[in-house]
N, CA, C and O of each residue as an XYZ file, in Angstrom:
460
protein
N      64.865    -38.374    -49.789
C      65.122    -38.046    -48.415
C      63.956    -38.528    -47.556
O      62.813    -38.544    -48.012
N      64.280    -38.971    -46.152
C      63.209    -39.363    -45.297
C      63.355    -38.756    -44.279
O      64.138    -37.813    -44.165
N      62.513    -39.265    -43.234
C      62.193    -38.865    -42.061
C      62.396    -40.271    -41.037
O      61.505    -41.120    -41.005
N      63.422    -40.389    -40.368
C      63.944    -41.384    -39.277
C      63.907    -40.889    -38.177
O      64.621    -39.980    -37.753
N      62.730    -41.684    -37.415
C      61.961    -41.328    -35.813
C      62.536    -42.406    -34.894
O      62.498    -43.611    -35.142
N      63.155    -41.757    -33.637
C      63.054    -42.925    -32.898
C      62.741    -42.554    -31.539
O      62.202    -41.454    -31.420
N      62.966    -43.250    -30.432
C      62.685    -42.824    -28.891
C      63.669    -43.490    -28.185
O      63.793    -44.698    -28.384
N      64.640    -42.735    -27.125
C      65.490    -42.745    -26.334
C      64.796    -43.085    -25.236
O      63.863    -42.359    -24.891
N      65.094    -44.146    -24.554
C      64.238    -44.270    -23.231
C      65.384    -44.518    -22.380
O      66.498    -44.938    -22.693
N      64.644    -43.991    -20.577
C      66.052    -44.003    -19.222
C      65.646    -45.591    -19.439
O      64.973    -46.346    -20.140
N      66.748    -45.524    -18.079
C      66.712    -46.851    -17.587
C      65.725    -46.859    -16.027
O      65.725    -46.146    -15.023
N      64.941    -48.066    -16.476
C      64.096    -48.159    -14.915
C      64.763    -49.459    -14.220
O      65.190    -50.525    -14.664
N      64.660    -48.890    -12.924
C      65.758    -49.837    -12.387
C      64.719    -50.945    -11.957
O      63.588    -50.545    -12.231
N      64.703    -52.553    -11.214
C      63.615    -53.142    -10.872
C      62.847    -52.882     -9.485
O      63.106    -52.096     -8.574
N      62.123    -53.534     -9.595
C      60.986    -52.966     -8.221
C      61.000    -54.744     -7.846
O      60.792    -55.718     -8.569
N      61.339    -54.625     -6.410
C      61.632    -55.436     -5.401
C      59.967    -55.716     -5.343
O      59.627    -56.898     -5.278
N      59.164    -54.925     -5.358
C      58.006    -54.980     -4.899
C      56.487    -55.772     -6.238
O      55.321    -56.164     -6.192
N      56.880    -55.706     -6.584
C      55.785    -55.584     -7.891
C      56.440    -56.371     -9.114
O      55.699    -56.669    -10.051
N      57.906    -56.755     -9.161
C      58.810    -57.907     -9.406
C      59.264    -57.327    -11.476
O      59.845    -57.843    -12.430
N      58.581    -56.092    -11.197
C      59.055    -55.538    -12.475
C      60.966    -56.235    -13.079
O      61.811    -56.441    -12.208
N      61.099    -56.335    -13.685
C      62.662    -56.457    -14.384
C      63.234    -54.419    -15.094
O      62.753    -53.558    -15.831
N      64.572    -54.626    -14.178
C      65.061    -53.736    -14.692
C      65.644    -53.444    -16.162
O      66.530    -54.199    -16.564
N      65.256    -52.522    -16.890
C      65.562    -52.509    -18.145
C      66.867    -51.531    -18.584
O      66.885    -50.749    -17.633
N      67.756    -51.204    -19.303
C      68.740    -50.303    -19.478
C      68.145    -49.130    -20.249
O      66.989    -49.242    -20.656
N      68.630    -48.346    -20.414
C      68.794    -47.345    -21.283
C      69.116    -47.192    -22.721
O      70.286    -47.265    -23.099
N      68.381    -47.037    -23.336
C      69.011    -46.947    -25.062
C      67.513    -46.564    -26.031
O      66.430    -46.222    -25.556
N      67.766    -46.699    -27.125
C      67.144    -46.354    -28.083
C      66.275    -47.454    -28.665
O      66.784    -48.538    -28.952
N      64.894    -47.199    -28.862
C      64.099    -48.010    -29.370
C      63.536    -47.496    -31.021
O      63.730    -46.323    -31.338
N      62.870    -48.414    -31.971
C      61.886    -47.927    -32.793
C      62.570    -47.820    -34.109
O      63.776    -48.024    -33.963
N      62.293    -47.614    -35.143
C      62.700    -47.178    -36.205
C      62.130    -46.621    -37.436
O      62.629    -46.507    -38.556
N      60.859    -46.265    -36.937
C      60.022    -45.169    -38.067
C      60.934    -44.833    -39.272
O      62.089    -44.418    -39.174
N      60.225    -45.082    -40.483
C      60.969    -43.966    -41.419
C      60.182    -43.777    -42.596
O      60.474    -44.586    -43.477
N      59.144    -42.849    -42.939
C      58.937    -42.463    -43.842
C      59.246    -41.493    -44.476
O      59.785    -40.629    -43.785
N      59.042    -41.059    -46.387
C      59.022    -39.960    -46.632
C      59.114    -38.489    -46.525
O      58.184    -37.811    -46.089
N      60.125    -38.050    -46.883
C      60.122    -36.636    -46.585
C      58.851    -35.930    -47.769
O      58.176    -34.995    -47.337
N      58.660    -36.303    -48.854
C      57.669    -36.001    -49.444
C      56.205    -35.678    -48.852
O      55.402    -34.840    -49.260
N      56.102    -36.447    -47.929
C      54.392    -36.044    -47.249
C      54.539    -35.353    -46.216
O      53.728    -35.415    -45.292
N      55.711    -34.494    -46.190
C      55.884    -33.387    -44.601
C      55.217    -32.401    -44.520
O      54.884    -31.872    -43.459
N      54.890    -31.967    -45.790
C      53.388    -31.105    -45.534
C      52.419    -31.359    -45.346
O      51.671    -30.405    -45.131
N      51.889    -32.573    -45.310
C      50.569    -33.346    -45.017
C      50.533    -33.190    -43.377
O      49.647    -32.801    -42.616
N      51.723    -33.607    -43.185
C      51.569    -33.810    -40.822
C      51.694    -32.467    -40.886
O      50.851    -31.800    -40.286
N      52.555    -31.920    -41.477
C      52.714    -30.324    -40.750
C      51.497    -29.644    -40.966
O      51.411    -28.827    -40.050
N      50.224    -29.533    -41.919
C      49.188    -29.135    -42.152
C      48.146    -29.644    -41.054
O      47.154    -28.992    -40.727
N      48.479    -30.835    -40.546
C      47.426    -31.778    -40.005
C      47.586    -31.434    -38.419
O      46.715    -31.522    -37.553
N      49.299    -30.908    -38.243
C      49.594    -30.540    -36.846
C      50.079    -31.817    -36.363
O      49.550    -32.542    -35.520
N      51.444    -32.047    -37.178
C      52.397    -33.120    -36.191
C      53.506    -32.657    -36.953
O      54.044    -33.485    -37.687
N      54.104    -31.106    -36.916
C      55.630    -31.464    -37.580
C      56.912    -32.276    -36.918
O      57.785    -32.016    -36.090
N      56.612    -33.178    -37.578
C      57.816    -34.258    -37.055
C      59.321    -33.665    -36.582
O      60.029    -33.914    -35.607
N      59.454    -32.871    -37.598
C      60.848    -32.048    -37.020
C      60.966    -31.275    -36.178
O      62.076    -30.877    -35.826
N      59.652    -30.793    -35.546
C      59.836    -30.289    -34.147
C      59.641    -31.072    -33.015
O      59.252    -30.663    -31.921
N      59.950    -32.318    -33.346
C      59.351    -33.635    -32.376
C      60.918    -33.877    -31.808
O      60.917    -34.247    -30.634
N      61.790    -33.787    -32.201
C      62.775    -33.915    -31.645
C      63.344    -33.321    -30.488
O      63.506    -32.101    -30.481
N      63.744    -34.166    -29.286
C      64.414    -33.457    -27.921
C      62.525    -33.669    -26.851
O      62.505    -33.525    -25.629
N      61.351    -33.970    -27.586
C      60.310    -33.652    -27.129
C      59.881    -34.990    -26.554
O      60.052    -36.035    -27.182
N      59.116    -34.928    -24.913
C      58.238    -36.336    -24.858
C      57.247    -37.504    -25.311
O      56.045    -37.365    -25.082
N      57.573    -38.293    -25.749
C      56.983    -39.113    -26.136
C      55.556    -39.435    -26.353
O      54.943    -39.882    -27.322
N      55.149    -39.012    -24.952
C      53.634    -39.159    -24.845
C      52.838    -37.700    -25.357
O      51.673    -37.535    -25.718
N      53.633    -37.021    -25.267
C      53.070    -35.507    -25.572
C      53.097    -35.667    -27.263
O      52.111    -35.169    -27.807
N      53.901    -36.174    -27.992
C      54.219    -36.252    -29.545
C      53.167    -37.323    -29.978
O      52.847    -37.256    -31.165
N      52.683    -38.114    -29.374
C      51.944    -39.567    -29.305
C      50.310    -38.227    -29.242
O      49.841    -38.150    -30.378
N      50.044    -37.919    -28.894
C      48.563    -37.014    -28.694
C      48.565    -36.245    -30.003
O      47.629    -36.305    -30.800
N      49.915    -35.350    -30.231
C      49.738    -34.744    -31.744
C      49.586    -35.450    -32.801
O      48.738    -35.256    -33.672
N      50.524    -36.432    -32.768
C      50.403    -37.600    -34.240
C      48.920    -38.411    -33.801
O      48.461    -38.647    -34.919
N      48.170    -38.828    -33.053
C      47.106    -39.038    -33.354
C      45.337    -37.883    -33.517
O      44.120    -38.018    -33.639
N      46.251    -36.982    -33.416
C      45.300    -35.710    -33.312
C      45.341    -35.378    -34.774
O      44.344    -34.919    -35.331
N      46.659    -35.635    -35.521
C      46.885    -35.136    -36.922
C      46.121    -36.567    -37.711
O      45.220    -36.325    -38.514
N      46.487    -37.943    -37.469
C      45.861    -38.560    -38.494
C      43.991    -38.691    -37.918
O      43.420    -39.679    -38.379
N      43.299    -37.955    -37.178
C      42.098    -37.858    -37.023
C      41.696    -36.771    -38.032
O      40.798    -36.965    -38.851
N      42.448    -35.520    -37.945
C      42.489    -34.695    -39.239
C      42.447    -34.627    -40.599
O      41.676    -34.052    -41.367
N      43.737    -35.547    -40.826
C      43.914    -36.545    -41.995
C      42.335    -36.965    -42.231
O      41.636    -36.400    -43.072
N      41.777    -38.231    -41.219
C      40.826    -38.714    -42.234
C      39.657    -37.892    -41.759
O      38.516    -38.299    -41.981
N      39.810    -37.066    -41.291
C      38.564    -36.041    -41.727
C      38.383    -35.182    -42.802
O      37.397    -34.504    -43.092
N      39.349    -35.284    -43.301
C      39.467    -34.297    -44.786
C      40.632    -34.875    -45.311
O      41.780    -34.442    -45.216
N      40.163    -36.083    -45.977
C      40.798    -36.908    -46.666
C      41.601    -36.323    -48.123
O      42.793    -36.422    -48.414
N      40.264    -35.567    -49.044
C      40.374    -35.485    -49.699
C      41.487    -34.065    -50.139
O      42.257    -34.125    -51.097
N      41.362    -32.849    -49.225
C      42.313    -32.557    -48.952
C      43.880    -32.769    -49.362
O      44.766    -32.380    -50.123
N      43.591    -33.625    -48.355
C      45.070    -34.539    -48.371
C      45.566    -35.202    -49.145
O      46.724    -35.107    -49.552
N      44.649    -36.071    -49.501
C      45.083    -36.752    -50.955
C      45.358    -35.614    -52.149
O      46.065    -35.826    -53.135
N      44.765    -34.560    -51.908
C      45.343    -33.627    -53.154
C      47.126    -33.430    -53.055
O      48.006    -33.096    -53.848
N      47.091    -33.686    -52.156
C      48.769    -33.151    -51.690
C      49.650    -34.497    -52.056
O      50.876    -34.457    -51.957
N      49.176    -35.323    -52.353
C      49.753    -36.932    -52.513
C      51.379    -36.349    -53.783
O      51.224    -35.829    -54.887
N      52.423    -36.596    -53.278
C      53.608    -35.884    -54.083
C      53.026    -36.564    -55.704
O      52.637    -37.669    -56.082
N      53.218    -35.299    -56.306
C      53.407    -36.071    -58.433
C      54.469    -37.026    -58.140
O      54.216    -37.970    -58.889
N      55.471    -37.301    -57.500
C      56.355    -38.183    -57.904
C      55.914    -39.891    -57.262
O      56.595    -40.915    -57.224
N      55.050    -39.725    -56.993
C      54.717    -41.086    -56.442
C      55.023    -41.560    -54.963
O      54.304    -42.310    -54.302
N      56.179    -41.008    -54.575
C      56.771    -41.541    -53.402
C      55.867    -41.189    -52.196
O      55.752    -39.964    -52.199
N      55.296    -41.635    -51.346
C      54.158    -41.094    -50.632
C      52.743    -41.150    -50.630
O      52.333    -41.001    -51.781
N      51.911    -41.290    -49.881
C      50.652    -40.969    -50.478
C      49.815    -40.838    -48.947
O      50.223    -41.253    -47.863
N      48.811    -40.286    -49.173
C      47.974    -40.510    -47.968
C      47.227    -41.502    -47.426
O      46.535    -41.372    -46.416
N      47.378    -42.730    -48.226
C      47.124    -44.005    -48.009
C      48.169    -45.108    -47.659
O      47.895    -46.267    -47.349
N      49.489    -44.525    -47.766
C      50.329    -44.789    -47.000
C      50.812    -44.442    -45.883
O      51.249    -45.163    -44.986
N      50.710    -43.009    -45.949
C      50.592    -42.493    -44.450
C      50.011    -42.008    -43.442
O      50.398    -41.360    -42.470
N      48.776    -42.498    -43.876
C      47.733    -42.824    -42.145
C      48.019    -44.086    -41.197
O      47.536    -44.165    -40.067
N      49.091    -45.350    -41.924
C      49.020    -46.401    -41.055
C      50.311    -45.737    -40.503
O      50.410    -45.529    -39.294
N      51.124    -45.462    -41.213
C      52.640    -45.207    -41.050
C      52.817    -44.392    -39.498
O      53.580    -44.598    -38.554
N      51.481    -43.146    -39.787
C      51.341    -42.184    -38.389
C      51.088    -43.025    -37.550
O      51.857    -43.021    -36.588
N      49.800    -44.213    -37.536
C      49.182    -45.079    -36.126
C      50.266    -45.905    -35.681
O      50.282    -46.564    -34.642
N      51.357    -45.803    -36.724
C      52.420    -47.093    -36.113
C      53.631    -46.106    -35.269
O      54.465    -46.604    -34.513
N      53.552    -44.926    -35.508
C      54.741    -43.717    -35.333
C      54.075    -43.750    -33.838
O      54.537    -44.358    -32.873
N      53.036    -43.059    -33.862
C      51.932    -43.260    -32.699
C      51.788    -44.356    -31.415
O      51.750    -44.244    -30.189
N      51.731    -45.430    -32.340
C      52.429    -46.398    -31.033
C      53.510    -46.690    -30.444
O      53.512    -47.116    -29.289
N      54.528    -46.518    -31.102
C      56.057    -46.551    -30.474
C      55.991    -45.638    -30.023
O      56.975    -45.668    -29.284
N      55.230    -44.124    -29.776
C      55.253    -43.069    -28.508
C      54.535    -43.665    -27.541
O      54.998    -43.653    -26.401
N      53.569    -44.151    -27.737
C      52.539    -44.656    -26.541
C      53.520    -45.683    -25.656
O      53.772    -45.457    -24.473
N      54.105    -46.981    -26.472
C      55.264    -47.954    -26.296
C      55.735    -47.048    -24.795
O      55.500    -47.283    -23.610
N      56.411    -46.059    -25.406
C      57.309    -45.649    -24.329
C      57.374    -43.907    -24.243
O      58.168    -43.094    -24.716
N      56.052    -43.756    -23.343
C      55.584    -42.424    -22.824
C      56.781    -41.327    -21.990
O      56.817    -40.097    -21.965
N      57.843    -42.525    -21.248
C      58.703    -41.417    -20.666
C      59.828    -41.219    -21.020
O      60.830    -40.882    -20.389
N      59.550    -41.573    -22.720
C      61.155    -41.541    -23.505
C      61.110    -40.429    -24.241
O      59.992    -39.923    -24.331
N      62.125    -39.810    -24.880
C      62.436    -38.455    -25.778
C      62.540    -39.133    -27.129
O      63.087    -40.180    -27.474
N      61.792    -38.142    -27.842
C      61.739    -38.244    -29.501
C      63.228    -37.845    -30.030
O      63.898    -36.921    -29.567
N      63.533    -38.522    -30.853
C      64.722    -38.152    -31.571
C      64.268    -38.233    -33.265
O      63.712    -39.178    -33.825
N      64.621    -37.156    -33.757
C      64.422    -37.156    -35.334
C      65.739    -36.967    -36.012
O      66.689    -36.333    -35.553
N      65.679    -37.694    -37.349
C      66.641    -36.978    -38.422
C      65.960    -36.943    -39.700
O      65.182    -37.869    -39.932
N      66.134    -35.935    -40.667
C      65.824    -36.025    -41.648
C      66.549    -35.610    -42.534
O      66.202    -35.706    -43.712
């Protein structure tokens, strides 16, 4: 089982002024890691599953607040690395900075999760 993140963004219409291009509405991103390391963010303070329905930029501050955590007490964490292999904490510190940027990407869009 995983964890599939994405972000719903409005539509901005264009600016006559500043020559922006109007963009539509829809869904960006496609995060998906492990459900195995959900105690690692939820310990670290990013449960992903409460990220859903939530702003972008606000979820973008926790997930980089959690992998600062992460590598502050690495070792920690790596204790938690699942026995089954699938996961590890060396897989998912980039996985968070990349989750992390597709919030930053698009600050005034809504998190959508499934897991």
């Amino acid at each position: 089982m995983s964890y599939d993140v994405w972000v719903d963004v409005p539509a901005i219409p264009a600016c006559s002024h500043c020559g922006r291009r109007a963009t539509e509405a829809g869904s960006v991103g496609d995060w998906n890691f492990t459900s195995n390391c959900s105690a690692m963010w939820d310990r670290a303070g990013a449960p992903l599953r409460d990220f859903a329905g939530r702003p972008a930029d606000k979820c973008a501050l926790l997930v980089r607040a959690a992998i600062t955590r992460i590598e502050a007490d690495r070792a920690t964490y790596e204790a938690m690395d699942p026995p089954n292999g699938w996961g590890s904490v060396a897989d998912l510190l980039p996985a968070l900075a990349k989750l992390a940027d597709l919030f930053e990407a698009y600050p005034d869009g809504v998190v959508r999760v499934s897991h």
